[in-house]
ZAVEXPA-510013 format. One line per field, with one value per residue (C-alpha): chain; x, y, z; residue in one letter. Coordinates in steps of 0.2 Angstrom, whole numbers, plus 5000, padded with zeros to 4 digits. Example, Ala and Ser with C-alpha at 12.3 -4.5 7.8 and 13.67 -1.06 7.14 Angstrom:
2
chaine [A | A]
east [5062 | 5068]
north [4978 | 4995]
up [5039 | 5036]
residu [a | s]
END
This chain:
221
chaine [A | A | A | A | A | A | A | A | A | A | A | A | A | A | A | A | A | A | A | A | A | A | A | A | A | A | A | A | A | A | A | A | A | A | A | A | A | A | A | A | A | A | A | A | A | A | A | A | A | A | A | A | A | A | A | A | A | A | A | A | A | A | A | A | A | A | A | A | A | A | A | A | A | A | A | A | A | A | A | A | A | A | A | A | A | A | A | A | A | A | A | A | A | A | A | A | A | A | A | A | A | A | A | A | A | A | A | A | A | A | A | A | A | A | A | A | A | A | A | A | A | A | A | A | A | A | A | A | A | A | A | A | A | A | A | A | A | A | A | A | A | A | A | A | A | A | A | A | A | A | A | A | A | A | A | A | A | A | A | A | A | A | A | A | A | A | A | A | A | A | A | A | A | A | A | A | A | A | A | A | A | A | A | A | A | A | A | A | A | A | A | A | A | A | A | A | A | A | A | A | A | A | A | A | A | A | A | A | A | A | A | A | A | A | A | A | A | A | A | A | A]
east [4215 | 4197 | 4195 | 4179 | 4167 | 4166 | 4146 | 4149 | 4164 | 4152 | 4136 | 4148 | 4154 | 4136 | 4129 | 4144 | 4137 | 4121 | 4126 | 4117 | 4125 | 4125 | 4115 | 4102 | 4100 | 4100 | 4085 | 4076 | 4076 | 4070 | 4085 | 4101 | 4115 | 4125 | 4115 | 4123 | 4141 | 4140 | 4132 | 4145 | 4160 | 4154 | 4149 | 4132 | 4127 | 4119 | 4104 | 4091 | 4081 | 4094 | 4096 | 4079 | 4077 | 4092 | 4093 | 4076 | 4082 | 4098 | 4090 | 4099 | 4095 | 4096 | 4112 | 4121 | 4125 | 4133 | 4141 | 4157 | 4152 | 4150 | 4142 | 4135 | 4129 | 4120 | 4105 | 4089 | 4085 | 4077 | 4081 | 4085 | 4100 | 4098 | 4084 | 4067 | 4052 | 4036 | 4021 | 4001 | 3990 | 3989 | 4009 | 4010 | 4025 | 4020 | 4024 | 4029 | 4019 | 4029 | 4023 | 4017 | 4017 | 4034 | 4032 | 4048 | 4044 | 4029 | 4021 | 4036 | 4032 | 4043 | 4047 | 4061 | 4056 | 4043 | 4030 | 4012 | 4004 | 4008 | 4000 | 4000 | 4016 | 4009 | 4017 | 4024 | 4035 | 4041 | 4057 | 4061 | 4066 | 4068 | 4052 | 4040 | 4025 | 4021 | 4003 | 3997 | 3991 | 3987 | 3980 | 3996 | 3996 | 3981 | 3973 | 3988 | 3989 | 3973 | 3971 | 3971 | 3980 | 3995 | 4010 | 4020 | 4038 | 4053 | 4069 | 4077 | 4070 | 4078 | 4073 | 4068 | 4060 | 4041 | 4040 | 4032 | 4045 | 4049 | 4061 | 4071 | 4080 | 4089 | 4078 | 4086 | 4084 | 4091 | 4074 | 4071 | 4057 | 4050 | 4039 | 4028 | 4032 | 4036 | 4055 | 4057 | 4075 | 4093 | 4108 | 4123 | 4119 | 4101 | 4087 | 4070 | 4054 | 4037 | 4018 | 4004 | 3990 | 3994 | 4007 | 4023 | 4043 | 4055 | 4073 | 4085 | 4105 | 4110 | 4119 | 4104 | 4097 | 4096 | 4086 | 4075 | 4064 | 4053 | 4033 | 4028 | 4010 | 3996 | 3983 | 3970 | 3967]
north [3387 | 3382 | 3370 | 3372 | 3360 | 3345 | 3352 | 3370 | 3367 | 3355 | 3371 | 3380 | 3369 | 3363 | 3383 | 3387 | 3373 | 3378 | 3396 | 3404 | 3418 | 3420 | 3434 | 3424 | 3410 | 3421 | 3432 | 3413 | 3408 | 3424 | 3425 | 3436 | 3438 | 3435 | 3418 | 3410 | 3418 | 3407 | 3392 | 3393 | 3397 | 3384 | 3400 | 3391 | 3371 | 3366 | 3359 | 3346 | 3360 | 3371 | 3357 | 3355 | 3370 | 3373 | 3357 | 3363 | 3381 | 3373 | 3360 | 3346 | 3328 | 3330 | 3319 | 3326 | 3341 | 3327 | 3319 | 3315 | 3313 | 3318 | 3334 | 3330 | 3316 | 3330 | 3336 | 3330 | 3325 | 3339 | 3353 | 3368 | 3378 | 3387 | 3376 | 3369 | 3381 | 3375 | 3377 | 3375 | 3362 | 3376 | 3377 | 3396 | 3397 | 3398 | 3412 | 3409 | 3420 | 3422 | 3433 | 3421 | 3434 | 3433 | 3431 | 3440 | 3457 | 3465 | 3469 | 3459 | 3446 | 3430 | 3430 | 3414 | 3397 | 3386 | 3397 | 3400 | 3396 | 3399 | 3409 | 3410 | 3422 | 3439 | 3441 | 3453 | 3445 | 3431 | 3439 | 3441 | 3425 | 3432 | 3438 | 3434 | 3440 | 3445 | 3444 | 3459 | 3455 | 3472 | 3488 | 3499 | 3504 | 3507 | 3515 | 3508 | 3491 | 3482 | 3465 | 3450 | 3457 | 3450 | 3463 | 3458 | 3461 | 3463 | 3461 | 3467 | 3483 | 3497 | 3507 | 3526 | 3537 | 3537 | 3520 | 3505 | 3492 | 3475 | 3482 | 3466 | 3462 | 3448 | 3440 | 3435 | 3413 | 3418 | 3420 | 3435 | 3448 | 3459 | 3472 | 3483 | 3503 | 3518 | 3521 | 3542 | 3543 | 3536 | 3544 | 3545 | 3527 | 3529 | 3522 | 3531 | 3523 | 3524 | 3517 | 3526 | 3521 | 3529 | 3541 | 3534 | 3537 | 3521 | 3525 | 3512 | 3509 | 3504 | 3491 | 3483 | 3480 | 3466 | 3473 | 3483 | 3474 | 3484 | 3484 | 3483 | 3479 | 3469 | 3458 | 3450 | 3432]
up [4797 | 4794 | 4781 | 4770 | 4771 | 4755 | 4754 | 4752 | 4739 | 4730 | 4730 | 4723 | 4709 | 4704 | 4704 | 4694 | 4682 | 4681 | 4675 | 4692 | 4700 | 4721 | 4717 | 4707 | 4718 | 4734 | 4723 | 4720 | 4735 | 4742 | 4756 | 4755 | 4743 | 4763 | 4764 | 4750 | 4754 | 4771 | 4765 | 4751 | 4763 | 4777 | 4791 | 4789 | 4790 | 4774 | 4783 | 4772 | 4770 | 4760 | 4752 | 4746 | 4740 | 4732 | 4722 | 4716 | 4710 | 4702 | 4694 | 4702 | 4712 | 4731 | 4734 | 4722 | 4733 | 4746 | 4734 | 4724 | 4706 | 4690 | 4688 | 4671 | 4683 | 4696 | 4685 | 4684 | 4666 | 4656 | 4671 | 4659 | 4663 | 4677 | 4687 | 4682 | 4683 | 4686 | 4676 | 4679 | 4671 | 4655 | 4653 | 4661 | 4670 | 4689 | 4701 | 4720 | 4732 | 4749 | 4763 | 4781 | 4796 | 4803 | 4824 | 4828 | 4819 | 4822 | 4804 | 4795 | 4781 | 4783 | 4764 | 4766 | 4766 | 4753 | 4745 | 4752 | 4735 | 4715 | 4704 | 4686 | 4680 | 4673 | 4654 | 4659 | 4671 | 4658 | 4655 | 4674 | 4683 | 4698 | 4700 | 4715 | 4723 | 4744 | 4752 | 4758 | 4777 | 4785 | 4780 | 4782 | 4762 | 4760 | 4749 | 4737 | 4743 | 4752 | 4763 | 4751 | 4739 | 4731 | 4727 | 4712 | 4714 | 4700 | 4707 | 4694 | 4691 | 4697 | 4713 | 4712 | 4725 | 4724 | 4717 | 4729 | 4737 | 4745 | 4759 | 4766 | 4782 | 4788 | 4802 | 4817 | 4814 | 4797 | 4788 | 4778 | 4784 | 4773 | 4770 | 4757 | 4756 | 4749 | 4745 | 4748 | 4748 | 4748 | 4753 | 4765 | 4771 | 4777 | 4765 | 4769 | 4768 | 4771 | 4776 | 4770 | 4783 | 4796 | 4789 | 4794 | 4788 | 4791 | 4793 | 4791 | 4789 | 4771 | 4780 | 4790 | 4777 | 4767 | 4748 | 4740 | 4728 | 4717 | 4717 | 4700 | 4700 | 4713 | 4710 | 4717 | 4719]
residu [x | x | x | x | x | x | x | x | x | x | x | x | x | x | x | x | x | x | x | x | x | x | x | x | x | x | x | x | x | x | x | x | x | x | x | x | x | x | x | x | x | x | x | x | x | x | x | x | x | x | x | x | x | x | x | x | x | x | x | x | x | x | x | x | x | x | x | x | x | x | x | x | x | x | x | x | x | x | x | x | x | x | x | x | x | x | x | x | x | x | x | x | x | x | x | x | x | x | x | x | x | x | x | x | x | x | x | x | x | x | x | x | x | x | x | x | x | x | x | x | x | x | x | x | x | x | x | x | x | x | x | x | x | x | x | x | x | x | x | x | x | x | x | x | x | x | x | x | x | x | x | x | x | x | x | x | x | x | x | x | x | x | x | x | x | x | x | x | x | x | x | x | x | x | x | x | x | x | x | x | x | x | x | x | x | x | x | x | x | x | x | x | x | x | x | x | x | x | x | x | x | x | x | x | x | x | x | x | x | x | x | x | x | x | x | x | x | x | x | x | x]
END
């Protein structure tokens, strides 16, 4: 029988604490509700950079994930419930913007991993703490979505046919890829997407894949 490891009980214990769900860290760290079941069962090492960012989301001081004590002990003075948010030089609460090229997936953003930049978070958005925002990098939405623009996302929302989407899938080195489309269709399994420039449908197994994420709006910066 395979014993879990201390670190993995312990992310459990301090996430619980912090009143975060798996499904609300795994949407903050931009990586997969099956991520955090590993690093939380031990299927996967929690390296120094989970650890990083994690403590960061949570709200918590580095160590404490390796450690024995207190949990009152763990959090960083002042970190709300839930993980401290960072705010700009005018108090706005900031929005992370992911999207670096991802290497193994031709048109794929890497969407995992620290955030390209932070940008003011639209009003809108207060209420959504899972929110974040892609680069757009190619022309393959156009005319909805052009280079240099920066797609805002809601997790949260619900997904219809017709509306504009992060589609996520795991990446093979366990970084999320991700890309912008069209959602046409769900049903029997198959989620059917698509680019606008050129004209193409994406047909993909429920199973492969990882999220769909709600466009809600794009700005440009």
């Amino acid at each position: 029988m395979t014993t879990r490891p201390k670190e993995a009980a312990r992310l459990t214990i301090l996430r619980e604490a912090a009143g975060v769900s798996r499904r609300e860290l795994a949407d903050r760290l931009n990586t997969s509700y099956q991520q955090i079941h590993r690093l939380e069962t031990g299927e996967r090492r929690l390296s120094p950079d989970w650890i990083r960012r994690i403590a960061r989301v949570i709200g918590v001081r580095e160590e404490a994930l390796l450690s024995d004590g207190p949990v009152v002990d763990a959090f960083l003075a002042g970190a709300p419930s839930g993980g401290v948010s960072a705010r700009s030089a005018t108090g706005a609460t900031l929005l992370p913007v992911f999207g670096r090229r991802g290497r193994s997936c031709e048109g794929m953003l890497r969407l995992d991993g620290d955030a390209v930049q932070y940008i003011d978070r639209p009003r809108s958005l207060d209420r959504a703490p899972a929110a974040y925002a892609v680069f757009v990098h190619d022309t393959s939405m156009e005319p909805r979505y052009s280079p240099g623009q920066v797609v805002l996302v809601n997790p949260a929302r619900p997904v219809t046919p017709g509306c504009y989407v992060v589609a996520r899938f795991p990446g093979a080195d366990g970084v999320a890829l991700g890309a912008v489309r069209r959602l046409v269709a769900q049903a029997e399994g198959v989620v059917l997407t698509e680019t606008l420039n050129p004209l193409v449908q994406h047909r993909d197994a429920e199973d492969m894949m990882a999220a769909l994420h709600r466009v809600v709006g794009a700005l440009d910066v």
